[in-house]
VEXDREN-2710 file (C-alpha; in Angstrom, 1 decimal):
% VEXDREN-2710
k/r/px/py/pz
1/UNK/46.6/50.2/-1.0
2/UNK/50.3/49.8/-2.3
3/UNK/53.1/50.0/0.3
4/UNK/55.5/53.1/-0.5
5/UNK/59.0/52.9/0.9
6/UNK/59.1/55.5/3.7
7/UNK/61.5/57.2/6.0
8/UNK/62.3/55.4/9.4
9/UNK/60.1/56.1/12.2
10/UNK/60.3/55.9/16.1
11/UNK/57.5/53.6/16.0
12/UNK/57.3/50.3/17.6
13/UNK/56.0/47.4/15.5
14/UNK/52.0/47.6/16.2
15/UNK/50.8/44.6/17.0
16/UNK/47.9/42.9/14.7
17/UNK/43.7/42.9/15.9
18/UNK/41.4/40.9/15.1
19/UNK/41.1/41.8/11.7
20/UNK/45.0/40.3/11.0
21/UNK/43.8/37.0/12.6
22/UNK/40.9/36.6/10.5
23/UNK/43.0/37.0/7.5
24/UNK/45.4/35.1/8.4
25/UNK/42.2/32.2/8.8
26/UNK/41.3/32.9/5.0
27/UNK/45.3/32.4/4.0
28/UNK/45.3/29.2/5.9
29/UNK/42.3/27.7/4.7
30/UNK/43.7/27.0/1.1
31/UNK/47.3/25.8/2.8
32/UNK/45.0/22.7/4.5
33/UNK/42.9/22.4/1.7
34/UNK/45.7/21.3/-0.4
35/UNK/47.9/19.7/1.4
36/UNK/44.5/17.4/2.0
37/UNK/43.9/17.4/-2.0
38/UNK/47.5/15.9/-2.3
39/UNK/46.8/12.8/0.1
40/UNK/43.5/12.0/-1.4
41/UNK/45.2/12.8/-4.6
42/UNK/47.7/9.5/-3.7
43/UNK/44.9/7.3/-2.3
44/UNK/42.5/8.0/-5.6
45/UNK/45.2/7.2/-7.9
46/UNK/44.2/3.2/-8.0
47/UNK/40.8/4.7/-9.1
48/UNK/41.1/7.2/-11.8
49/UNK/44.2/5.0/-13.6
50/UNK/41.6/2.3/-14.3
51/UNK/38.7/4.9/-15.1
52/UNK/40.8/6.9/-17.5
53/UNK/43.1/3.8/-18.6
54/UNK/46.0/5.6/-17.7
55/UNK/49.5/3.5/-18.2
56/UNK/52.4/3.6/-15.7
57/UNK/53.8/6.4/-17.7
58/UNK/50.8/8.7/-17.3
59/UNK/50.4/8.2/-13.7
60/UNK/54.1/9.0/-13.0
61/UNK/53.7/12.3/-14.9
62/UNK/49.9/12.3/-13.3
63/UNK/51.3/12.6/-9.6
64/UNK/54.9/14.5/-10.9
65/UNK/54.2/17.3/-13.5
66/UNK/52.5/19.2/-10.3
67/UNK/55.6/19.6/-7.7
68/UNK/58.4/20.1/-11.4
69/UNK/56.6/23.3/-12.2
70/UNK/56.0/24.4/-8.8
71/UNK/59.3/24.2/-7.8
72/UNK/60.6/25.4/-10.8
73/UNK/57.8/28.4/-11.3
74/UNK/58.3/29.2/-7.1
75/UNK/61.5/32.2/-7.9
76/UNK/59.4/33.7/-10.5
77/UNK/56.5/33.8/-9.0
78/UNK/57.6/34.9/-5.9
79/UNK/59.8/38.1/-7.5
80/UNK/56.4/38.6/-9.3
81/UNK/54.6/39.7/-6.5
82/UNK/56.8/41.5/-5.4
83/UNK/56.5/43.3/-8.3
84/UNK/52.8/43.3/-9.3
85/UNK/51.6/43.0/-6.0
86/UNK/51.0/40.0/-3.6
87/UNK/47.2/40.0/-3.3
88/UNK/47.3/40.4/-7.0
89/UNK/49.5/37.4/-7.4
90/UNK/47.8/35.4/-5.0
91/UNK/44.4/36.0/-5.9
92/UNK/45.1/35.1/-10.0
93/UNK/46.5/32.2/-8.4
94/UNK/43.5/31.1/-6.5
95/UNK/41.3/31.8/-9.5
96/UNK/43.9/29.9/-11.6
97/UNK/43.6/26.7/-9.3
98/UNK/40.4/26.4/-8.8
99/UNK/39.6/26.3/-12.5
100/UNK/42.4/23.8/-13.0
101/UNK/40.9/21.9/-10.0
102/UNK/37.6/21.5/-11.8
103/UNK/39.3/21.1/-14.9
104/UNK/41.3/17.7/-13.6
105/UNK/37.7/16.5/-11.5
106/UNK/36.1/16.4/-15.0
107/UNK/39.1/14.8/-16.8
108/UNK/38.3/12.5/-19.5
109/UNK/41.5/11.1/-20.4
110/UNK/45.2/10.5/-19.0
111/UNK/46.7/14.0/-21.0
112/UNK/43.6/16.2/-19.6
113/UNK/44.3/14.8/-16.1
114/UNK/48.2/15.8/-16.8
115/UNK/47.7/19.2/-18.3
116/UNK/45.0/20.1/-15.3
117/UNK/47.9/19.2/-12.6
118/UNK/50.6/20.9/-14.8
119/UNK/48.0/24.0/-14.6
120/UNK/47.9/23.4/-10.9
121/UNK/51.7/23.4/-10.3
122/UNK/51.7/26.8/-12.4
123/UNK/49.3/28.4/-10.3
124/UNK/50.5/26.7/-6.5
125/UNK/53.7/28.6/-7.1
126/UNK/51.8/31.7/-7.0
127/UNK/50.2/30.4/-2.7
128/UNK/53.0/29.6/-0.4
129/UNK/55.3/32.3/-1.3
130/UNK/52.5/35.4/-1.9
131/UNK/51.0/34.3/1.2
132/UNK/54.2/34.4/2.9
133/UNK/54.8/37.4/1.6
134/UNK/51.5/38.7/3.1
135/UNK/51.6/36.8/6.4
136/UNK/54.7/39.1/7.0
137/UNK/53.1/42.4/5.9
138/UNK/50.4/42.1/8.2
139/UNK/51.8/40.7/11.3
140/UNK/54.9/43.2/11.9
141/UNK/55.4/42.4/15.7
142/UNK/58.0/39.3/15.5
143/UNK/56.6/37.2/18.1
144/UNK/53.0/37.3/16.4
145/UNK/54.7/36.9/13.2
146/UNK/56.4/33.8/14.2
147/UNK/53.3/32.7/15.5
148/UNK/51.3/33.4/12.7
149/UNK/53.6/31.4/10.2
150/UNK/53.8/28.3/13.3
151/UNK/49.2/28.6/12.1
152/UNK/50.1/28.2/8.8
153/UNK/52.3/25.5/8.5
154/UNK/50.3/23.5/11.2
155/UNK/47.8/23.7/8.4
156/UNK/49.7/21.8/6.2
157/UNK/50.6/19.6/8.7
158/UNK/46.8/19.3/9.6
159/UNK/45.9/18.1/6.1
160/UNK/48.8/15.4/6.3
161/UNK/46.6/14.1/9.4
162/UNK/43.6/14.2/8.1
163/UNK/43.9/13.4/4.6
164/UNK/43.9/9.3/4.9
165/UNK/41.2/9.7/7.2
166/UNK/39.3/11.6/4.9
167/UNK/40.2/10.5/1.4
168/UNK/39.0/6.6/2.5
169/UNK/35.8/8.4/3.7
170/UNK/35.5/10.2/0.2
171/UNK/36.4/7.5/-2.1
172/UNK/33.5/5.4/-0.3
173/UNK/31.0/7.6/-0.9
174/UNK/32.0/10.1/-4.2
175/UNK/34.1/9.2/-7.6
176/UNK/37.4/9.9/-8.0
177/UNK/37.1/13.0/-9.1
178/UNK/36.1/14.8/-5.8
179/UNK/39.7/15.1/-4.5
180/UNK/40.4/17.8/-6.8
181/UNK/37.3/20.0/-5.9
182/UNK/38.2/20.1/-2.3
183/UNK/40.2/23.2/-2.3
184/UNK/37.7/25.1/-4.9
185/UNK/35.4/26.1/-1.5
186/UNK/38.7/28.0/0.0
187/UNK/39.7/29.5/-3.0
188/UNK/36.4/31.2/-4.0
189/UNK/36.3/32.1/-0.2
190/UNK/40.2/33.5/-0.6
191/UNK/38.5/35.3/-4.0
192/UNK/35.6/36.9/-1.8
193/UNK/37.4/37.9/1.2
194/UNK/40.5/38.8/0.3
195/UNK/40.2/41.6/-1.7
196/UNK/38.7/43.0/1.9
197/UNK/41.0/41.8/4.5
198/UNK/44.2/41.5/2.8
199/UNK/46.1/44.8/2.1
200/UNK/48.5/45.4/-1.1
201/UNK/52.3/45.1/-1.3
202/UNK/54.8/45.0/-3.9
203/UNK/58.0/47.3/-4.3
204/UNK/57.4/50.3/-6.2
205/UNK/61.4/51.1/-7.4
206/UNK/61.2/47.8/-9.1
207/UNK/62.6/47.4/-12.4
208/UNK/61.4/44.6/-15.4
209/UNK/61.5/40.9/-15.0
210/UNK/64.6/39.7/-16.7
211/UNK/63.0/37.1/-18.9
212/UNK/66.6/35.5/-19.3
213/UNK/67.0/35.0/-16.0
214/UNK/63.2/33.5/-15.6
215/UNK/64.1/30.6/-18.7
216/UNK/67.9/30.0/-16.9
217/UNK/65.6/29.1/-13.7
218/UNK/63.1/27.1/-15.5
219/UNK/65.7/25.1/-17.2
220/UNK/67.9/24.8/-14.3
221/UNK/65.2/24.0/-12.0
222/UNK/63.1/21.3/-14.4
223/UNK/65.5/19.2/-15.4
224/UNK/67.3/19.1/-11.7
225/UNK/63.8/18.4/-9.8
226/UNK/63.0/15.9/-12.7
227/UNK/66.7/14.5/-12.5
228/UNK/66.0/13.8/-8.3
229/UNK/62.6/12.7/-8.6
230/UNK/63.7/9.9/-11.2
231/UNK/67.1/8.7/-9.8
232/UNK/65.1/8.3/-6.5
233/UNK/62.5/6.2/-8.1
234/UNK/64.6/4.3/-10.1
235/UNK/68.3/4.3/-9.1
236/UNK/71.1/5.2/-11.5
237/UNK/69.7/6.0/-14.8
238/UNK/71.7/7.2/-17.6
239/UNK/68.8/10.6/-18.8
240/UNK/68.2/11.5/-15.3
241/UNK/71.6/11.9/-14.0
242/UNK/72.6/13.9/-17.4
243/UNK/69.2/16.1/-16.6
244/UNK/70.4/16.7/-13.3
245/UNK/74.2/17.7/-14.4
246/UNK/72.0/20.3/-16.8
247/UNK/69.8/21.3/-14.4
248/UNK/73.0/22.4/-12.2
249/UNK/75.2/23.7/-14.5
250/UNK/72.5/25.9/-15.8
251/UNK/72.0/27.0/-12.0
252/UNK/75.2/27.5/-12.2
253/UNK/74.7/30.3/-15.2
254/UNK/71.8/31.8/-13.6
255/UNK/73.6/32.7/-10.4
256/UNK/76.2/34.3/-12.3
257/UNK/74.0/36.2/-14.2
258/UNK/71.9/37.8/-11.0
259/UNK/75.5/38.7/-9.8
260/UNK/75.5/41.0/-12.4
261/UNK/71.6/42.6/-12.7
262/UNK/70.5/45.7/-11.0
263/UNK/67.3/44.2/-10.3
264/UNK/68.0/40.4/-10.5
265/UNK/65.3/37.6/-9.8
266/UNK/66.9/37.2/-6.7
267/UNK/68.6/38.6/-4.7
268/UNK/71.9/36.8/-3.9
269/UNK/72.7/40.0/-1.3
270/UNK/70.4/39.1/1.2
271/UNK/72.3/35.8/1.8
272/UNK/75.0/38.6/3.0
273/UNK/72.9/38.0/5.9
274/UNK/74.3/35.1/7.9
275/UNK/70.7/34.6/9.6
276/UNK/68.9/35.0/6.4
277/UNK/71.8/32.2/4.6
278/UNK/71.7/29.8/7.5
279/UNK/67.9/29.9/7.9
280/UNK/67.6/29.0/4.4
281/UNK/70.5/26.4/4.4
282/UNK/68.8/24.9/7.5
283/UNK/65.6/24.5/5.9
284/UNK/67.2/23.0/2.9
285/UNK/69.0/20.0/5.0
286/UNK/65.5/19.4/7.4
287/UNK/63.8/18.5/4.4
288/UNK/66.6/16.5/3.2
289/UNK/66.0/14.7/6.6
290/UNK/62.5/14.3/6.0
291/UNK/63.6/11.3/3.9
292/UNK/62.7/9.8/7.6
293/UNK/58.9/9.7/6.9
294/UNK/59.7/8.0/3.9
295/UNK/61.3/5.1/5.8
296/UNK/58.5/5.2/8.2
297/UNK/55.9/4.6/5.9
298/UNK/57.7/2.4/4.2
299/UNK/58.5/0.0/7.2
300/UNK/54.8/0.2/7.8
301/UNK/53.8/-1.0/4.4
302/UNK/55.9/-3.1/3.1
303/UNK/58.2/-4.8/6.6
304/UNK/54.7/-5.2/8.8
305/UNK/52.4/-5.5/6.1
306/UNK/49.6/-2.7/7.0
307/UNK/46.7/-0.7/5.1
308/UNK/47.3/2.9/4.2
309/UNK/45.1/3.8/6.4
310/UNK/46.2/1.4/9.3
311/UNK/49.8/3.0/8.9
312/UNK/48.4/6.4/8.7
313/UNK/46.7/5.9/12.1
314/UNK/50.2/4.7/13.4
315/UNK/52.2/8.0/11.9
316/UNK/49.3/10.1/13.4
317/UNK/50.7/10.6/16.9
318/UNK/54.1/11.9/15.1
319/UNK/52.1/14.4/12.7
320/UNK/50.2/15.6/16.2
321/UNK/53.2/16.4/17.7
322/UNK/54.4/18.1/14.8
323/UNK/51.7/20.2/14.5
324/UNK/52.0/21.2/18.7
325/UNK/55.7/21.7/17.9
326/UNK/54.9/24.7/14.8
327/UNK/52.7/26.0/17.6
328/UNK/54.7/26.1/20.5
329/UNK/58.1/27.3/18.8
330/UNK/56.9/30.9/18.6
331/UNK/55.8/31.2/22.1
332/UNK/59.3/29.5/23.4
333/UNK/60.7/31.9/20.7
334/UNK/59.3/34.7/23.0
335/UNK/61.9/33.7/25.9
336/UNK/64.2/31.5/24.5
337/UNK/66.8/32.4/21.9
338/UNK/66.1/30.7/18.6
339/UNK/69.9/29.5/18.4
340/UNK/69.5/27.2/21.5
341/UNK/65.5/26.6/21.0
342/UNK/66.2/25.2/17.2
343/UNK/69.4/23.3/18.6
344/UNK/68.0/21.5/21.5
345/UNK/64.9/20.5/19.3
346/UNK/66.9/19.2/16.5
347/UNK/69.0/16.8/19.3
348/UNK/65.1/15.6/20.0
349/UNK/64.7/14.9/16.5
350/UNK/68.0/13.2/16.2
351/UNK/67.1/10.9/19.5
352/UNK/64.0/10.5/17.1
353/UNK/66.0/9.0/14.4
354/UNK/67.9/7.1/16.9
355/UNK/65.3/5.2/18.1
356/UNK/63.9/4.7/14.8
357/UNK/67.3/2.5/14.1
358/UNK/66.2/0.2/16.4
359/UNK/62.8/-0.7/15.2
360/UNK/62.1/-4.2/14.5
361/UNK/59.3/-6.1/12.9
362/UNK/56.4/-6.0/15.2
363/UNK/57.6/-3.0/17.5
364/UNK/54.8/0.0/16.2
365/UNK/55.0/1.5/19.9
366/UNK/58.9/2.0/19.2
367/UNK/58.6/3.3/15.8
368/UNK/55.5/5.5/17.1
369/UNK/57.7/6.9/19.6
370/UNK/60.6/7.8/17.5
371/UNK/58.2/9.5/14.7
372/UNK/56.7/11.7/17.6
373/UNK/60.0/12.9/18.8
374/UNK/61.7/13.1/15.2
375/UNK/57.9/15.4/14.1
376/UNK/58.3/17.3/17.5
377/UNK/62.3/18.3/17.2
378/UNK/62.2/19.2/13.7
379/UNK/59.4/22.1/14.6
380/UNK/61.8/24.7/16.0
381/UNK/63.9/24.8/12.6
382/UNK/60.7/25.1/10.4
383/UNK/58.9/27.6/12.1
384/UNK/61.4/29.8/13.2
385/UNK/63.9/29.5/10.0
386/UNK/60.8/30.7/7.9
387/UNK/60.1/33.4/10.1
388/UNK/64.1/34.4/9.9
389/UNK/63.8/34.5/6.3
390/UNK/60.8/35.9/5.9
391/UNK/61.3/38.3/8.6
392/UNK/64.9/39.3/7.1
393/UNK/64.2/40.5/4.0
394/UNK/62.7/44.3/3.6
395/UNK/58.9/44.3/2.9
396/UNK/59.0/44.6/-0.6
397/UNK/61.6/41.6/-1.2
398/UNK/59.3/39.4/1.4
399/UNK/57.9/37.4/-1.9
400/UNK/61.9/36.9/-3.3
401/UNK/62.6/35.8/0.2
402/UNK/59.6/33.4/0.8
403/UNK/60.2/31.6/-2.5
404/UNK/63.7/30.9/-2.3
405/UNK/62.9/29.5/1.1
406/UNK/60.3/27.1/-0.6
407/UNK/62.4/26.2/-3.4
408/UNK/65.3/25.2/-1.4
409/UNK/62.7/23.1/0.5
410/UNK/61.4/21.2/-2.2
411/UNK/64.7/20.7/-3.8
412/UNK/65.5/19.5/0.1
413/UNK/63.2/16.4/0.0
414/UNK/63.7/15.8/-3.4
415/UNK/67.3/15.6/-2.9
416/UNK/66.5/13.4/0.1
417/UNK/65.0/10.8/-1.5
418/UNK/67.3/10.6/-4.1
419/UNK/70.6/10.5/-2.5
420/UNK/69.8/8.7/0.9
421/UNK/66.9/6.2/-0.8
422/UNK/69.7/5.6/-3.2
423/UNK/71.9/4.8/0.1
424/UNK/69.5/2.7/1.3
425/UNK/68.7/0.5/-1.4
426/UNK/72.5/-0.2/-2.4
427/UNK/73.0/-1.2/0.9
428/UNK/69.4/-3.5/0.4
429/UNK/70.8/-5.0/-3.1
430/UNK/74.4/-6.0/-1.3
431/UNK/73.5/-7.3/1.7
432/UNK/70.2/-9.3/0.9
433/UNK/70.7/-13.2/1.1
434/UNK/68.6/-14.7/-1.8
435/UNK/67.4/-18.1/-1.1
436/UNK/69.5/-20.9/-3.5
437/UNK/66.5/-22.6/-4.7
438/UNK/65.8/-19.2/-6.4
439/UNK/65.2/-18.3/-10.2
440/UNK/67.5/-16.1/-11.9
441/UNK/64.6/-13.8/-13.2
442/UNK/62.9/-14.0/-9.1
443/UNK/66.1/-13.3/-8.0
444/UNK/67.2/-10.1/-10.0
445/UNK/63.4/-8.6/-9.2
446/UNK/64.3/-9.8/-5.8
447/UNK/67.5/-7.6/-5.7
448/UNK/66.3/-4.6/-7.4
449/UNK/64.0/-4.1/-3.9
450/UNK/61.7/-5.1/-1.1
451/UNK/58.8/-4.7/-3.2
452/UNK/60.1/-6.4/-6.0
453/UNK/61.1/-9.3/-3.5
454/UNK/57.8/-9.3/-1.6
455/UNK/56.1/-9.4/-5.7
456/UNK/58.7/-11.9/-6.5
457/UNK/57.3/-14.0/-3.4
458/UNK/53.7/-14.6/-4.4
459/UNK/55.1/-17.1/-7.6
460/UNK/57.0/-18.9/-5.4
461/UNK/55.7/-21.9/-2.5
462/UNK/54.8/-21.3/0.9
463/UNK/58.3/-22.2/2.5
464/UNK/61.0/-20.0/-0.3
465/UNK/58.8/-17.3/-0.2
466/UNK/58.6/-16.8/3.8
467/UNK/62.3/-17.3/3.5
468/UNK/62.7/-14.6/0.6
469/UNK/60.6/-12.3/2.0
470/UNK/62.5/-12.6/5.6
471/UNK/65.7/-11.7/4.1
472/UNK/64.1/-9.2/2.1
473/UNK/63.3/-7.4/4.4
474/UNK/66.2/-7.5/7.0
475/UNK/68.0/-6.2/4.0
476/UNK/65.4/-3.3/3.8
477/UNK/65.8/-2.6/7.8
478/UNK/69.6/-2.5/7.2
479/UNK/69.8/-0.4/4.7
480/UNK/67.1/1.9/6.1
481/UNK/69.1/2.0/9.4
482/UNK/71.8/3.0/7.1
483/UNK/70.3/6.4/5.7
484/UNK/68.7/7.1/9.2
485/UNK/72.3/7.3/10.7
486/UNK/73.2/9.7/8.0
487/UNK/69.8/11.4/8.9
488/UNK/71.2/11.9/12.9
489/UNK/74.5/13.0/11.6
490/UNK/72.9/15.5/9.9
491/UNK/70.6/16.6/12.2
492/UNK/73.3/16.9/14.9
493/UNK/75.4/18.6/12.4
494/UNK/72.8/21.2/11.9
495/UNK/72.6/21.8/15.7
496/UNK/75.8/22.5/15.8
497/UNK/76.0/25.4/12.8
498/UNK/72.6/26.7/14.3
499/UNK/74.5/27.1/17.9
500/UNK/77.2/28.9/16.2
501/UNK/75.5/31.2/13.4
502/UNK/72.7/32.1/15.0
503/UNK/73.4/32.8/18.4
504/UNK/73.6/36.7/18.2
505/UNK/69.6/36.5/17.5
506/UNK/67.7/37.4/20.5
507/UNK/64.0/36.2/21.1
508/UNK/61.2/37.4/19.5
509/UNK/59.9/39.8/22.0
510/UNK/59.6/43.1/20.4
511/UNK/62.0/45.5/21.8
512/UNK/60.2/49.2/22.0
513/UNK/63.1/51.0/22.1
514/UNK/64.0/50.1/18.9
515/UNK/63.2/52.3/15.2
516/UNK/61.1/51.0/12.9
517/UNK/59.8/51.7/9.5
518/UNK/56.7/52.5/8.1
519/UNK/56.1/49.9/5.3
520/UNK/52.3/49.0/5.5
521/UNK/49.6/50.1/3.9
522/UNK/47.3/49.7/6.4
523/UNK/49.3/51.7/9.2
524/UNK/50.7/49.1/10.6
525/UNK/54.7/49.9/11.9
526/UNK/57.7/47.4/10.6
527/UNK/59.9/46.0/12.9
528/UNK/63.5/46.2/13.3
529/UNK/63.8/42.9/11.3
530/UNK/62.3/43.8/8.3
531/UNK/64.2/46.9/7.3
532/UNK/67.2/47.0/4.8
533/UNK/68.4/49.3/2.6
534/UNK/71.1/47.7/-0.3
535/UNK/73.8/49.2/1.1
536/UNK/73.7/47.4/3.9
537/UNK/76.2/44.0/4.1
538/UNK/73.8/42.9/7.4
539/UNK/70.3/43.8/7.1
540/UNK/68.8/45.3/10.4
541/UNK/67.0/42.3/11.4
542/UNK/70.1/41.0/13.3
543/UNK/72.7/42.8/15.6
544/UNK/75.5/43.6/14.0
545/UNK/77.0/40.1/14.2
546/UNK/81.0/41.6/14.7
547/UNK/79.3/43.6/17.7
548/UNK/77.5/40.4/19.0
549/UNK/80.8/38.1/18.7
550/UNK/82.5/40.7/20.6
END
């Protein structure tokens, strides 16, 4: 079943049965699954360093070599499938992972472990954009669509909520090593099933991968996501700010060169689209924004002192109402514009941050309450950007368009943490007031952060170290407080642009008057929003935006 471009038709977009819904179930399995596997991942790390003697080094690379090649493999993949086919591409991939899954279970040493989660990486680039891909193949009605992608991000979000809950359960009662096998069961269920409920797509005019174009994306995208990751970790550091400079000028390069290709990696036209271009430049700053979970867990840590799992009880009202906000959004979208739904729930989610900047020690309702509004506003902009951009692109550029969105978004938190941590602890190392009585050693580990302050503390006698540890983190607050102002300005910026670009969009109800075409293999009609030819400056999925203005 491989989808052949076809003529338009005076069809509307059929809407999806029972059979859609269940396949939808078997592509949002895996997407819980392994968000879980990561927060178990984080909690087992204590265990597996001292079973496989791993150094500092090797558990940096043990929790990081998995998000550099996803995001950097995400473009390629994603054109991939869209070449080969999406099932294809997805269904290597689940084989792919659940091998490497076993593979790092049954590690017996540090460079195993890192080579099983480099192997992971390699084949997660091939889920979220194949499955987006297919999520918009097989739900062509827009307001089931929408609400389709709202289920599969809330599985994400589900595994977030769960994943401290479970992972202390596991790591009671099975070794280390069972984290990584949780998402084999979905995976060999995704192998069985899918080859029955998921049709095939991929473009059939396609020409040949350009290869140069695939190594100019891996070596922009490598050294920039390893350039982030590291300034955010450590602060201004000589390699990773000249990796990042690489990493961008060679973006640079590759841009250029897809400028030029008659079948490029990606395709630069559809950001012609200003729905398209501001859907993915939305997503891009709301993950830079989700820097504010950072902060939260952070505060809960390290200012009042809690468990992981005590703290992940406290975020767990704000991942709830996350999760009821990716739900809701696409049945609002059925009424509501998506200009006005995404701008009045990012002014919720800037309250949010607002009344995150006046937590103090000891007020958890407070911060609970600003998490839960921050989680809730931000769940307009997720869902329905994805569904723009997904929905946007013609049916056999949906894997292009799906990975672009998901590399901008990991670039987006990456980003996040490096410039607005950075923000944060500059502020922390200026404004801290180190106690006199202090050692010069205690006092530059002091400086450098309120971990190293609160370490810095336990040396030191009952009285200094209360008073270090005060200052400490009143510092920390500050400079938090700080980045989560930068965090509302950007949030209320991004309200403002979404007011203004997006307002010609109308809601997701499926108009029947409108043509379709016929792009799915299973004889199910495209809607208005998926059809573009390359001629076209504004694909079809949004009125004609001079008209609209007018």
């Amino acid at each position: 079943m491989t989808t052949e471009q076809a003529g338009p038709a005076t069809t509307t977009p059929a809407r999806a049965g029972r059979r859609e819904w269940i396949a939808l179930l078997v592509l949002a399995l895996p997407a819980l699954l392994v968000s879980l596997d990561m927060f178990v991942l984080l909690l087992a790390m204590p265990y597996l360093s001292a079973d496989l003697g791993a150094s500092s080094i090797e558990q940096l690379w043990i929790l990081d070599v998995y998000g550099f090649l996803l995001a950097s493999l995400m473009l390629t993949m994603g054109t991939l499938g869209d070449r080969i086919g999406r099932r294809r591409l997805l269904l290597l991939g689940a084989s792919g992972f659940a091998v490497a899954s076993v593979l790092a279970a049954f590690a017996v040493s540090p460079l195993m472990l890192i080579v099983a989660r480099g192997l992971l990486g390699v084949a997660g680039a091939t889920l979220a954009p194949s499955t987006l891909a297919l999520i918009t193949n097989l739900f062509r009605d827009p307001a089931q669509r929408a609400q389709a992608i709202g289920i599969w991000l809330v599985c994400f979000m589900g595994g977030a909520a769960i994943g401290p809950l479970v992972g202390g359960a596991m790591l009671e009662s099975f070794w280390w090593g069972a984290a990584f096998l949780l998402g084999v069961p979905a995976m060999l269920l995704l192998l069985v099933l899918g080859p029955i409920l998921l049709p095939e797509h991929r473009d059939t005019a396609a020409g040949r991968i350009d290869l140069t174009s695939v190594a100019l994306s891996l070596a922009a995208m490598l050294p920039a996501v390893y350039g982030l990751k590291e300034l955010a970790r450590g602060g201004w550091q000589a390699v990773p700010a000249l990796a990042l400079v690489v990493g961008l000028t060679t973006g640079v390069a590759f841009v250029r060169r897809q400028l030029h290709l008659e079948d490029p990696l990606v395709d630069l036209r559809l950001f012609r689209n200003r729905a398209f271009s501001t859907a993915v430049a939305g997503m891009h700053i709301i993950t830079i924004t989700g820097v504010t979970m950072y902060f939260v867990t952070q505060h809960l840590q390290l200012v009042e002192g809690l468990a992981p799992l005590v703290a992940g009880l406290v975020m767990l009202p704000g991942v709830l109402a996350s999760v009821t906000s990716f739900v809701m959004a696409p049945v609002l979208a059925r009424r509501i514009r998506p200009a006005p739904l995404i701008a009045t729930g990012l002014v919720v989610a800037t309250a949010g941050v607002v009344v995150l900047t006046r937590v103090e020690p000891g007020s958890l309702v407070l911060l609970a309450v600003g998490y839960v509004l921050f989680q809730l506003g931000c769940g307009p902009m997720v869902t329905l950007s994805t569904d723009i951009v997904v929905g946007s692109a013609p049916p056999e550029r949906a894997g292009s368009a799906a990975a672009t969105s998901e590399s901008v978004s990991e670039l987006g938190y990456s980003l996040g943490i490096a410039t607005l941590g950075t923000v944060a602890a500059v502020v922390y190392g200026r404004v801290i007031e180190i106690p006199a009585a202090l050692a010069p050693a205690a006092e530059a580990q002091a400086r450098e952060s309120l971990t190293g302050a609160i370490t810095a503390a336990r040396e030191l006698r009952p009285g200094l170290a209360d008073s270090l540890v005060g200052a400490a983190r009143d510092a920390f607050m500050l400079g938090a407080d700080v980045a989560l102002w930068i965090v509302a300005g950007l949030l209320g910026g991004l309200a403002a642009v979404v007011l203004r670009m997006l307002r010609h969009l109308p809601p997701s109800r499926p108009a029947p008057h409108e043509a379709t075409g016929d792009h799915t293999a299973d004889g199910a009609g495209a809607s208005p929003s998926d059809e573009i030819h390359p001629t076209e400056t504004v694909p079809a999925l949004v009125p004609d935006a001079r008209r609209e203005d007018s």
